[in-house]
C-alpha positions in Angstrom: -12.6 4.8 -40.6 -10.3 5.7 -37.6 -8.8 3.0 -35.7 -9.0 2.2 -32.6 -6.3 4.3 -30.4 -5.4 4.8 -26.7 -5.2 8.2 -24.9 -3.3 8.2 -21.9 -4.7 11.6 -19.6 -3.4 12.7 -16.0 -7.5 13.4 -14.4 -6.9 16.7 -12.0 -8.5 16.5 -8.5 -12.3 17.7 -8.1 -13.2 16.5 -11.9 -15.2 13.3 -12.1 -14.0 10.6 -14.6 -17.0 11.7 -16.6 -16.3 15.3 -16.8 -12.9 14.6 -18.7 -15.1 12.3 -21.2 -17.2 15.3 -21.6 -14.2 17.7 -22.0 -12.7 15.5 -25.2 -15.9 14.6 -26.6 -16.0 17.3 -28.8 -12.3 16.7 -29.7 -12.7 13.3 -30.3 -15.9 13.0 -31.4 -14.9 12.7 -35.3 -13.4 9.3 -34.7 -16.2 7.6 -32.9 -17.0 6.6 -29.7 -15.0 7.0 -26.5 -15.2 5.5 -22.9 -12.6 5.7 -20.0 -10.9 2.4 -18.6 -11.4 2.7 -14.9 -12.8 5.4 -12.9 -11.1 7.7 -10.6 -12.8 9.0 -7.6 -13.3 13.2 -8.3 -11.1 13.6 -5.1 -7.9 11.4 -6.7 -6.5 11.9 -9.5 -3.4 10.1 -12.2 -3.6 8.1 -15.0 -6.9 8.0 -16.5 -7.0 5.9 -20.4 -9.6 6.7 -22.4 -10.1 4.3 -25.5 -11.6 6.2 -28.6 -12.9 4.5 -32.7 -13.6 0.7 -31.3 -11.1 0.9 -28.2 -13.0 1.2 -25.5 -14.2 -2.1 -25.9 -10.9 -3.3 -24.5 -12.2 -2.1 -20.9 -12.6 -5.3 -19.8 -8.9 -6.8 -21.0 -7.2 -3.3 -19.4 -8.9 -4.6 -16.0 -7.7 -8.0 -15.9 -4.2 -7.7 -17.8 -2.5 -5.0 -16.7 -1.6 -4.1 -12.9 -2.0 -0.9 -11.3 0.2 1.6 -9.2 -1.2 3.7 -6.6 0.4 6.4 -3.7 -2.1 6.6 -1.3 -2.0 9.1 1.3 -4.0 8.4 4.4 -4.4 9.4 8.3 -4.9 7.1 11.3 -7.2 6.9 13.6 -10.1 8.4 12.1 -13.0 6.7 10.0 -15.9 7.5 7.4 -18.7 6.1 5.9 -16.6 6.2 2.2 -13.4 5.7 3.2 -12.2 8.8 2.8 -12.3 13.0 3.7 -15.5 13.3 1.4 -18.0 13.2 4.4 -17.7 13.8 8.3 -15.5 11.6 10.3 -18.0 8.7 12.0 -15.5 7.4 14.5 -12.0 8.1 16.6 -10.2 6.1 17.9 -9.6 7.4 21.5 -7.9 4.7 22.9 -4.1 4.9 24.1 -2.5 2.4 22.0 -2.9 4.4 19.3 -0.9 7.7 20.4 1.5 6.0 22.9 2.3 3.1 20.6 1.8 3.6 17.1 2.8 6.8 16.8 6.0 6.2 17.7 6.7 3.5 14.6 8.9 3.5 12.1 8.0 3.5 8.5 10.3 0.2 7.6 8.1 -1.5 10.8 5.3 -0.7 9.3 6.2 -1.7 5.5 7.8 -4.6 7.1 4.4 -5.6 8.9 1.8 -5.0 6.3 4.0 -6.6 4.0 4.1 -10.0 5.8 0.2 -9.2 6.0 -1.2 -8.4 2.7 1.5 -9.2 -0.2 0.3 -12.0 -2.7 -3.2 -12.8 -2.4 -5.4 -10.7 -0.6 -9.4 -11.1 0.0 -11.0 -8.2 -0.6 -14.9 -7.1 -0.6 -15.5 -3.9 -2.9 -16.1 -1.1 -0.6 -20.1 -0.2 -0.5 -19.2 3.2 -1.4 -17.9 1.9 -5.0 -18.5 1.7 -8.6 -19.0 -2.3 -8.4 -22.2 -3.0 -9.4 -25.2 -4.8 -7.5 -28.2 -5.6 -10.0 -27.3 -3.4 -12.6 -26.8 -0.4 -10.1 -23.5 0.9 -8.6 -22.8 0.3 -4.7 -22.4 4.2 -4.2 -25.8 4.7 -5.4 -27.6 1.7 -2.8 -25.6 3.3 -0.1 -26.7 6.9 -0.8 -30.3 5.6 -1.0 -29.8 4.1 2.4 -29.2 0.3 1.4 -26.2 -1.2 2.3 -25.4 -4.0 -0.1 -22.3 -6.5 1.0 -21.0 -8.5 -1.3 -18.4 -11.8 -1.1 -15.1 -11.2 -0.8 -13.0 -11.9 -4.2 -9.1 -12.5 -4.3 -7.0 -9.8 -5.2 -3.2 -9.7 -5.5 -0.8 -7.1 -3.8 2.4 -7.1 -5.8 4.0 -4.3 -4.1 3.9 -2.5 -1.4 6.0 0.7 -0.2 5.8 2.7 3.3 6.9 6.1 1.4 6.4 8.2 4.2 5.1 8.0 8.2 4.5 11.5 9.8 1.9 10.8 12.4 -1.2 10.6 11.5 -0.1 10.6 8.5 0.7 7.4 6.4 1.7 6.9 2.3 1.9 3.8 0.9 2.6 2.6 -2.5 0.6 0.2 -4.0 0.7 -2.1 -6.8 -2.0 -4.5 -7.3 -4.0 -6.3 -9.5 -7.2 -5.2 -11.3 -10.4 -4.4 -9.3 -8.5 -3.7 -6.0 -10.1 -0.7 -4.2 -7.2 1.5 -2.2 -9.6 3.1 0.3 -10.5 -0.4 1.7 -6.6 -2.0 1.3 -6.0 1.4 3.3 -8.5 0.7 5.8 -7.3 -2.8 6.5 -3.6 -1.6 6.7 -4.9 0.8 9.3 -6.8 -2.4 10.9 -3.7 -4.4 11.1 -1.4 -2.1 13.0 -4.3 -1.4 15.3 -6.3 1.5 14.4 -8.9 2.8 12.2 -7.6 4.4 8.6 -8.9 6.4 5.8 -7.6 8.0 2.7 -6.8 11.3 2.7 -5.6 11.7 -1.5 -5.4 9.4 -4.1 -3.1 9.3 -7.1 -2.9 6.8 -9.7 0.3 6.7 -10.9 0.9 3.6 -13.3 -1.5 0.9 -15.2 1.0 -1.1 -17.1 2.8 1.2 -19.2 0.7 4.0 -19.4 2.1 6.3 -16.6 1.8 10.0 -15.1 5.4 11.1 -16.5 3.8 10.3 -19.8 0.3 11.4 -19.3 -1.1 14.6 -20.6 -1.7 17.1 -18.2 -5.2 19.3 -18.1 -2.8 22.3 -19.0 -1.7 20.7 -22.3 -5.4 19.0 -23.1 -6.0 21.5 -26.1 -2.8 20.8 -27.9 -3.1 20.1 -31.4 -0.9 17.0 -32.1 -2.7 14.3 -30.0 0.2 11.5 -29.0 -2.3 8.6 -29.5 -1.4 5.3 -27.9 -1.7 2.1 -30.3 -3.9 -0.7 -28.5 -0.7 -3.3 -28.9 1.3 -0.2 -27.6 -1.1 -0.9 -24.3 -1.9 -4.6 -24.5 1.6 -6.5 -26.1 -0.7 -9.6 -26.6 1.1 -11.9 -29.0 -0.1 -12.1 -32.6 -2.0 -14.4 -35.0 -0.9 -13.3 -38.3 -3.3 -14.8 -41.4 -3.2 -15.2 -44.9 -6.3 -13.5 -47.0 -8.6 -16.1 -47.1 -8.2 -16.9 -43.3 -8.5 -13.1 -42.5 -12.0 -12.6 -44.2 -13.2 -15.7 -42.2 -12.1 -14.5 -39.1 -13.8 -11.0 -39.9 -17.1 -13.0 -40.2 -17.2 -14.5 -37.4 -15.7 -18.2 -38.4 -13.4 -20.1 -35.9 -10.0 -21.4 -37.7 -8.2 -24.5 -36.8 -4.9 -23.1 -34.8 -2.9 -24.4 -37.7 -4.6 -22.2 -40.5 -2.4 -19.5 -38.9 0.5 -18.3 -41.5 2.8 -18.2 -37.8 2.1 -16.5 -34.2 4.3 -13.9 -33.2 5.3 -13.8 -29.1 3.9 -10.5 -26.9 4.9 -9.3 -23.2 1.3 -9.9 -22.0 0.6 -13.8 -21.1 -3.2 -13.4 -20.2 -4.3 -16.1 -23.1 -5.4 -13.8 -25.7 -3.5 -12.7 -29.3 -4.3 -10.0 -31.4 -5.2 -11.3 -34.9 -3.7 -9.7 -37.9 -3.6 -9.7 -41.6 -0.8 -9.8 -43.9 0.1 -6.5 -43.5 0.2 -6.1 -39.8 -3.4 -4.5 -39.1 -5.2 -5.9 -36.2 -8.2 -7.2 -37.3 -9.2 -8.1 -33.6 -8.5 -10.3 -30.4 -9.4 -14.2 -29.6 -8.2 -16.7 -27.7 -7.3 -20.3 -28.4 -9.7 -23.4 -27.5 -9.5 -26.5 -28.1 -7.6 -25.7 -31.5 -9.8 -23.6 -32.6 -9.3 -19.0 -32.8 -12.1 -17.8 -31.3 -12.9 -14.1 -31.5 -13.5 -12.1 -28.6 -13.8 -8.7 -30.8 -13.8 -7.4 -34.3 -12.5 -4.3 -35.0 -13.9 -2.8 -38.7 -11.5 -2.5 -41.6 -10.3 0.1 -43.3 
């Protein structure tokens, strides 16, 4: 049985997330399932990990454990309905500030001032044309249908943030933020706090933890025949739960082990509260957490 492995891919503009699922399938489809962590609009494009043989049920740990860097190209003065140059423009702003002041910023203003704005926490509400889900249904589909669905504002959290280059209208900014953080509407509000209206012009997604686009595979190299699979630790450096025999097999079936039944735990890069438990021998056997004591399992992953 395969294990479960990583594949770090640089998506191309104008392909959904879907269509690169469908493009490896047939590749891939030998060692089980597959699934994609995190979906990138068909007009973006970057780093897109898909998680193959047991993986992809890690989506949910890539999400909250490991931040993401985005360049975001945008212009001023303009909006849309999406939040970006998908669909018509809805509204301009006409009024003089716009040309007479802010065109004549600088780019170190401008970091300067969105930094004081939006570093650390940030409140965000998903954008209605987005992938977050409202009863079991994404928010791009209500919206086409005609429904606008709002939904509460959740903290985020801005870690960086770079003015890479101001050339009126024009604006890029590098981002790196935490999990669930939509760029169009971080975009839109950095356009709302030096005065205007803002939208995104392109999109790429250059980093989520280590898995980057100078070590991505590019569409050009997608049929090569030595596949440079990512280990799940590779991705997630949780630290480790190493057990004896006996302890392994009741892990496997679901028991919960005293903390102390653990032959030793070995330290990880990744403090999110979850370990990677593994036999004698070093093979992940699956992820828990600690509580009250006790390893609980979060995941199996089948043996060998």
């Amino acid at each position: 049985m395969a294990r479960p492995v990583i594949l770090n891919l640089y998506k191309p503009k104008d392909l959904t997330s879907y269509d690169v699922i469908r493009k490896w399938k047939p590749k891939l489809k030998a060692m089980g399932k597959i699934g994609h962590f995190g979906t990138l609009d068909p007009f973006a494009e970057g780093v897109l990990m898909l998680g193959i043989a047991g993986a992809q049920r890690l989506n949910e740990y890539i999400h909250e454990c490991l931040p993401k860097t985005y360049l975001a190209k945008g212009q001023l003065g303009i909006e849309t309905a999406t939040g970006d140059l998908t669909v018509d423009i809805s509204q301009n702003d006409t009024g003089p500030y716009l040309k007479e002041v802010i065109s004549l910023f600088d780019a170190s203003f401008i970091e300067n001032t969105l930094r004081k704005k939006f570093l650390g926490k940030y409140m965000q509400a998903p954008h209605q044309y987005s992938a977050a889900k409202y009863e079991g249904k994404a928010l791009h589909q209500w919206a086409r249908e005609g429904v606008e669905i709002k939904k509460e504002a959740v903290a985020r959290e801005v870690y960086e943030l770079e003015v890479v280059k101001y050339d009126f209208p024009h604006l890029w900014i590098r981002y790196k933020v935490s999990s669930g953080t939509y760029i169009r509407t971080l975009f839109s509000d950095c356009a709302k706090e030096l005065g205007t209206l803002g939208v995104l012009e392109g999109l790429v997604r250059e980093e989520v933890g280590g898995c980057r686009i100078d070590n991505a595979i590019t569409q050009e190299n997608w049929d090569i025949a030595e596949i440079p699979f990512l280990a799940i630790d590779e991705v997630l450096d949780f630290a480790s739960i190493i057990l004896a025999a006996k302890e392994a097999r009741l892990f496997i079936n679901g028991v919960r082990l005293k903390q102390d039944r653990a032959e030793s735990i070995r330290p990880g890069t990744i403090d999110f509260g979850y370990y990677w438990v593994r036999d004698q021998e070093g093979q992940i056997l699956g992820l828990a957490e600690i509580k009250d004591d006790l390893i609980v399992s979060k995941l199996n992953f089948p043996r060998d």
